[in-house]
C-alpha positions as CSV (number, residue, x, y, z in Angstrom):
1,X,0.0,0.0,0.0
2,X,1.4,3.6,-1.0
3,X,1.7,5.9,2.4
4,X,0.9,9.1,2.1
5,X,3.1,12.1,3.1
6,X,0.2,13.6,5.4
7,X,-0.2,9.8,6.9
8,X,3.9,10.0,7.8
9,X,4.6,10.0,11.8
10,X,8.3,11.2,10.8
11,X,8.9,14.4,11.1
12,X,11.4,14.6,8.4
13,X,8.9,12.6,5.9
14,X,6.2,15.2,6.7
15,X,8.4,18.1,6.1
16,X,10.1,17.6,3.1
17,X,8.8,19.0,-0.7
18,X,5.6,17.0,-1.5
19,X,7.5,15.9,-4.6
20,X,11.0,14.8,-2.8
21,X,8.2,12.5,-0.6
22,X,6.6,11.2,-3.9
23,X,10.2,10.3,-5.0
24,X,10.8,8.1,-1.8
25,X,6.7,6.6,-1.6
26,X,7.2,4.3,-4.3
27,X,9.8,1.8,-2.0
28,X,8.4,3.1,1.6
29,X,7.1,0.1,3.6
30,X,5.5,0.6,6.6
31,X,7.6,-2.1,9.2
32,X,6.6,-3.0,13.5
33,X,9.3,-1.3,15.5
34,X,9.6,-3.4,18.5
35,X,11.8,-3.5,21.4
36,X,15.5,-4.4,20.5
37,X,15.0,-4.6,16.3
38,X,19.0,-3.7,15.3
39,X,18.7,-0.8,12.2
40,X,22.3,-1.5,11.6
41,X,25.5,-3.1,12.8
42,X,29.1,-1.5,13.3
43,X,30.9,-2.1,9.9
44,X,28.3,-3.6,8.0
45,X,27.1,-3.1,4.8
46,X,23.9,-0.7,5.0
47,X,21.0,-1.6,2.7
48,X,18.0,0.0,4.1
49,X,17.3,2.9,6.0
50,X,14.3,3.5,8.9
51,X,12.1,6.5,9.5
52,X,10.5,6.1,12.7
53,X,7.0,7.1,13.6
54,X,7.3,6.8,17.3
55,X,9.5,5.2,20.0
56,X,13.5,5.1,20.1
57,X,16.7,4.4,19.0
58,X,20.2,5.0,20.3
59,X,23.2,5.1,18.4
60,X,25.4,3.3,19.9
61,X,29.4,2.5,19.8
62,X,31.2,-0.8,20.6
63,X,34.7,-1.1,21.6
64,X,37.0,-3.5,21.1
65,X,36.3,-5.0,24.0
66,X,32.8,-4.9,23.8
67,X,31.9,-2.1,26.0
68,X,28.7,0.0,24.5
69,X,28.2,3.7,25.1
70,X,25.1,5.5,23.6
71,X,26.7,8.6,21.5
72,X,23.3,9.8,19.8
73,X,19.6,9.1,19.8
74,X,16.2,9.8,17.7
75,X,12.8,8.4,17.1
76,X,10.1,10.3,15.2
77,X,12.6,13.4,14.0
78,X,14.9,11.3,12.5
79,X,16.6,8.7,10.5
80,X,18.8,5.5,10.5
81,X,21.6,5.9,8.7
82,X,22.9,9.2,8.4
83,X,26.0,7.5,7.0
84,X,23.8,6.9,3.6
85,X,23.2,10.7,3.3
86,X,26.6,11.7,3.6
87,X,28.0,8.8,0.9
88,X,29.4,6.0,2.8
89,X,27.9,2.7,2.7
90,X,28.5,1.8,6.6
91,X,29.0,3.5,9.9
92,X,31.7,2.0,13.0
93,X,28.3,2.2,15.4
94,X,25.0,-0.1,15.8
95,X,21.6,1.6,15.6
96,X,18.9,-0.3,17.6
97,X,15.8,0.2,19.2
98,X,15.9,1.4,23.2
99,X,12.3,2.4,23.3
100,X,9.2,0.4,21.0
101,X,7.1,2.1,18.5
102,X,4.4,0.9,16.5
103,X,6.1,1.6,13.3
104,X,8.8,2.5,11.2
105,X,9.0,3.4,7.4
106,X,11.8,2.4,5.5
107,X,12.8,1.9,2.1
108,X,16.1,0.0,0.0
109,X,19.4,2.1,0.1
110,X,19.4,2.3,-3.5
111,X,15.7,3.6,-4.0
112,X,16.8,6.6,-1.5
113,X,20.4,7.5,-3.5
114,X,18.2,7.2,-6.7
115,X,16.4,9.5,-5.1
116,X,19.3,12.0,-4.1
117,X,20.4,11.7,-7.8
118,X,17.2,13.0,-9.0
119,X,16.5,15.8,-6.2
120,X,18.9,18.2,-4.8
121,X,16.2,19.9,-2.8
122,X,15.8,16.4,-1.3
123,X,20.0,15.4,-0.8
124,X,19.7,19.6,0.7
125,X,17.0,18.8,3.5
126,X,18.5,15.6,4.9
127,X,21.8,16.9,5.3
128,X,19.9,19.4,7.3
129,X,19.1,16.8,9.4
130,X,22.3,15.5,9.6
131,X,23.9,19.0,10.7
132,X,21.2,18.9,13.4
133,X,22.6,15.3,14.7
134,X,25.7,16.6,14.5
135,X,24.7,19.6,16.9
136,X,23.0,16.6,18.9
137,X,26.4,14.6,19.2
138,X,28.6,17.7,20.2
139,X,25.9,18.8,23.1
140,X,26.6,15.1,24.3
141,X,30.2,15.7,24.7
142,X,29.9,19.0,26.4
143,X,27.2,17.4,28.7
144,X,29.8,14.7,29.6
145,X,31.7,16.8,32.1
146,X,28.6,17.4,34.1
147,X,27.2,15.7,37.0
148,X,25.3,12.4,36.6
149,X,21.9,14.2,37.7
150,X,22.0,17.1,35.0
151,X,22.8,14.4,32.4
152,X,20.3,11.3,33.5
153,X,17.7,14.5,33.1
154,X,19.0,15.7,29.8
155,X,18.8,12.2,28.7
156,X,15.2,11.9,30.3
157,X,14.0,15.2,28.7
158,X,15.1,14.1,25.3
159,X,13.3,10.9,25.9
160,X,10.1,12.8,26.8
161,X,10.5,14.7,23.5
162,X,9.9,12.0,21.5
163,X,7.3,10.0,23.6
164,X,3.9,9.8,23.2
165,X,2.7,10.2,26.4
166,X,4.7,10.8,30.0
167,X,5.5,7.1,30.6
168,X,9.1,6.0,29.0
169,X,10.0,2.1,29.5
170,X,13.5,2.0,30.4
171,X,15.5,-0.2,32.2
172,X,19.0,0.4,34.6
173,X,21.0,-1.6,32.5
174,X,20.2,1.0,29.4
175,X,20.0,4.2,31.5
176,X,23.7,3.0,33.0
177,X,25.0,1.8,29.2
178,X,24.0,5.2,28.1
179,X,25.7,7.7,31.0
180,X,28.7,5.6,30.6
181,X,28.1,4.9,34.3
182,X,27.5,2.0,36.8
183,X,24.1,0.9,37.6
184,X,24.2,1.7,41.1
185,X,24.7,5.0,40.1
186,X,21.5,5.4,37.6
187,X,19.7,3.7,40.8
188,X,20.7,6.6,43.2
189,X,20.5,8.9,40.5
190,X,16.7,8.1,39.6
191,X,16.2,7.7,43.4
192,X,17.1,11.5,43.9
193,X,15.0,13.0,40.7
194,X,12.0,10.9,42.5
195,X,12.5,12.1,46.0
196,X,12.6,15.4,44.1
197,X,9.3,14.8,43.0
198,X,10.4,15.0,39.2
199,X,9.9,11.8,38.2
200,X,7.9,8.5,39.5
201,X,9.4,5.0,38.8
202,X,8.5,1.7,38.4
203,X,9.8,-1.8,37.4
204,X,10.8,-0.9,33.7
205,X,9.1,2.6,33.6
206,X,9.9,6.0,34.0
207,X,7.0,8.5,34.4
208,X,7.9,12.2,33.7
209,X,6.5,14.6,36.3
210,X,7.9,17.8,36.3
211,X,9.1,19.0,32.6
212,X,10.2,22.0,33.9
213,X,12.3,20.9,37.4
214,X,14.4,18.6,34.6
215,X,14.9,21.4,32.2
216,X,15.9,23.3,35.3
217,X,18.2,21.1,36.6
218,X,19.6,20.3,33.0
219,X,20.7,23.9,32.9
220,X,22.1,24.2,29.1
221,X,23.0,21.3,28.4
222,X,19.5,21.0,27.1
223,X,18.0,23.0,24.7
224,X,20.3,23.6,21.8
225,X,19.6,20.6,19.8
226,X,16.1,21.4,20.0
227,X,16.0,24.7,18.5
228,X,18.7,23.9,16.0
229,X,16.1,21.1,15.2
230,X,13.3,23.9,14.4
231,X,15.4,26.2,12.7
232,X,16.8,23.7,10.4
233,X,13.9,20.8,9.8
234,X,10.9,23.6,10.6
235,X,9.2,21.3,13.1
236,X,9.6,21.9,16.8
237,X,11.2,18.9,18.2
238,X,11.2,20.1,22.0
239,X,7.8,19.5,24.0
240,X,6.0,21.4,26.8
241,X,4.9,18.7,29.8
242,X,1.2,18.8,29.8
243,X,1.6,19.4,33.5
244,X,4.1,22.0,33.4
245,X,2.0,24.9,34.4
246,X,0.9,23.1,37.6
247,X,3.9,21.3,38.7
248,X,6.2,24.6,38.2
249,X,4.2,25.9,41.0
250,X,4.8,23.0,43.8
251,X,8.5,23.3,45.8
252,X,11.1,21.3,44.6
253,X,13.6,19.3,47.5
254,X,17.3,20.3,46.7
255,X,19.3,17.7,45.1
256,X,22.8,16.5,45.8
257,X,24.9,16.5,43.2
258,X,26.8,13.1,42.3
């Protein structure tokens, strides 16, 4: 079945010239997105690419060794593989998903450098994007010098943004793969933004409750992304909490840094 642009849950699919979209509809399949579905693996040929309609996938590299560290993320703004728009055939980094969504559309590798061949305006608006991951990768590395708290809610904000609702499932084991930390820390962490009155935790779940206490407590380490996101895609990537107004009000308990 064709999909249609105004049908599209990506935000990139929905923005781009109705004509660049009719290039890419012919080979866009609409795909499930569940839980732990690899886009792509470190040094591997790449053959298809993924528009997500909801949930979320980290970008994450391998060492050696085997360690993982999450270095980027994106769900519903965004694309898997940059690497494709900027020539290269693979990427030294696995894409897979942290968070299920309902869907994804992708299409052949091919169909979308056809497409690139054809259409400048097209090639133009996805390196767009790609400046705006780029943005995304180099506020990760400035945030790495801060303390666990203001980057567990950076991360948590930017998880929020691309959510559907206020609940994110997410376990320790991620949460500690991507600060680079160890668990026990993510656990005393997330114990502190819930004493806080921030967030609300469960067994796999994460429930956001004050938008604007993480945002405060993120300082500028978030933000930047976001608007670069909206000035360079036109779509505002950043969300209000719907109980911002109200829980902006209530008294916040200091937090100890760690």
């Amino acid at each position: 079945m064709k999909i249609i642009q105004s049908s599209a849950g990506n935000l990139l699919l929905r923005n781009m010239l109705p004509e660049d979209f009719a290039l890419l509809a012919v080979s866009l399949v609409r795909i499930p997105l569940p839980v732990g579905l690899r886009l792509h693996e470190a040094h591997r040929p790449i053959t298809r690419v993924y528009f997500p309609e909801d949930g979320l996938v980290s970008i994450v590299a391998v060492t050696p060794a085997g360690k993982q560290c999450e270095v980027g993320l994106f769900g519903r703004e965004g694309m898997s593989e940059t690497a494709t728009v900027l020539g290269t055939d693979n990427a030294p980094y696995e894409a897979y998903v942290q968070v299920s969504g309902a869907s994804a559309l992708s299409l052949p590798v091919l169909a979308l450098t056809a497409a690139f061949d054809a259409s400048p305006t097209l090639r133009r608006h996805l390196l767009r994007y790609c400046q705006a991951m780029m943005i995304q990768l180099s506020s990760s590395v400035a945030a790495a010098g801060l303390t666990i708290l203001q980057r567990l809610a950076r991360w948590l904000l930017m998880a929020h943004d691309r959510a559907p609702g206020n609940d994110i499932g997410l376990t320790h084991e991620f949460l500690s793969m991507m600060l680079g930390v160890r668990r026990g820390g993510v656990t005393i962490a997330l114990q502190a933004l819930a004493a806080a009155r921030l967030i609300e935790t469960s067994r796999s779940k994460i429930a956001i409750c004050d938008r604007g206490g993480l945002k405060q407590l993120a300082g500028d380490a978030y933000g930047l992304a976001e608007s670069e996101y909206l000035r360079l895609i036109g779509e505002p990537l950043e969300r209000d909490g719907p109980f911002a107004a109200q829980e902006a009000s209530k008294p916040r308990r200091k937090l100890v840094d760690l």
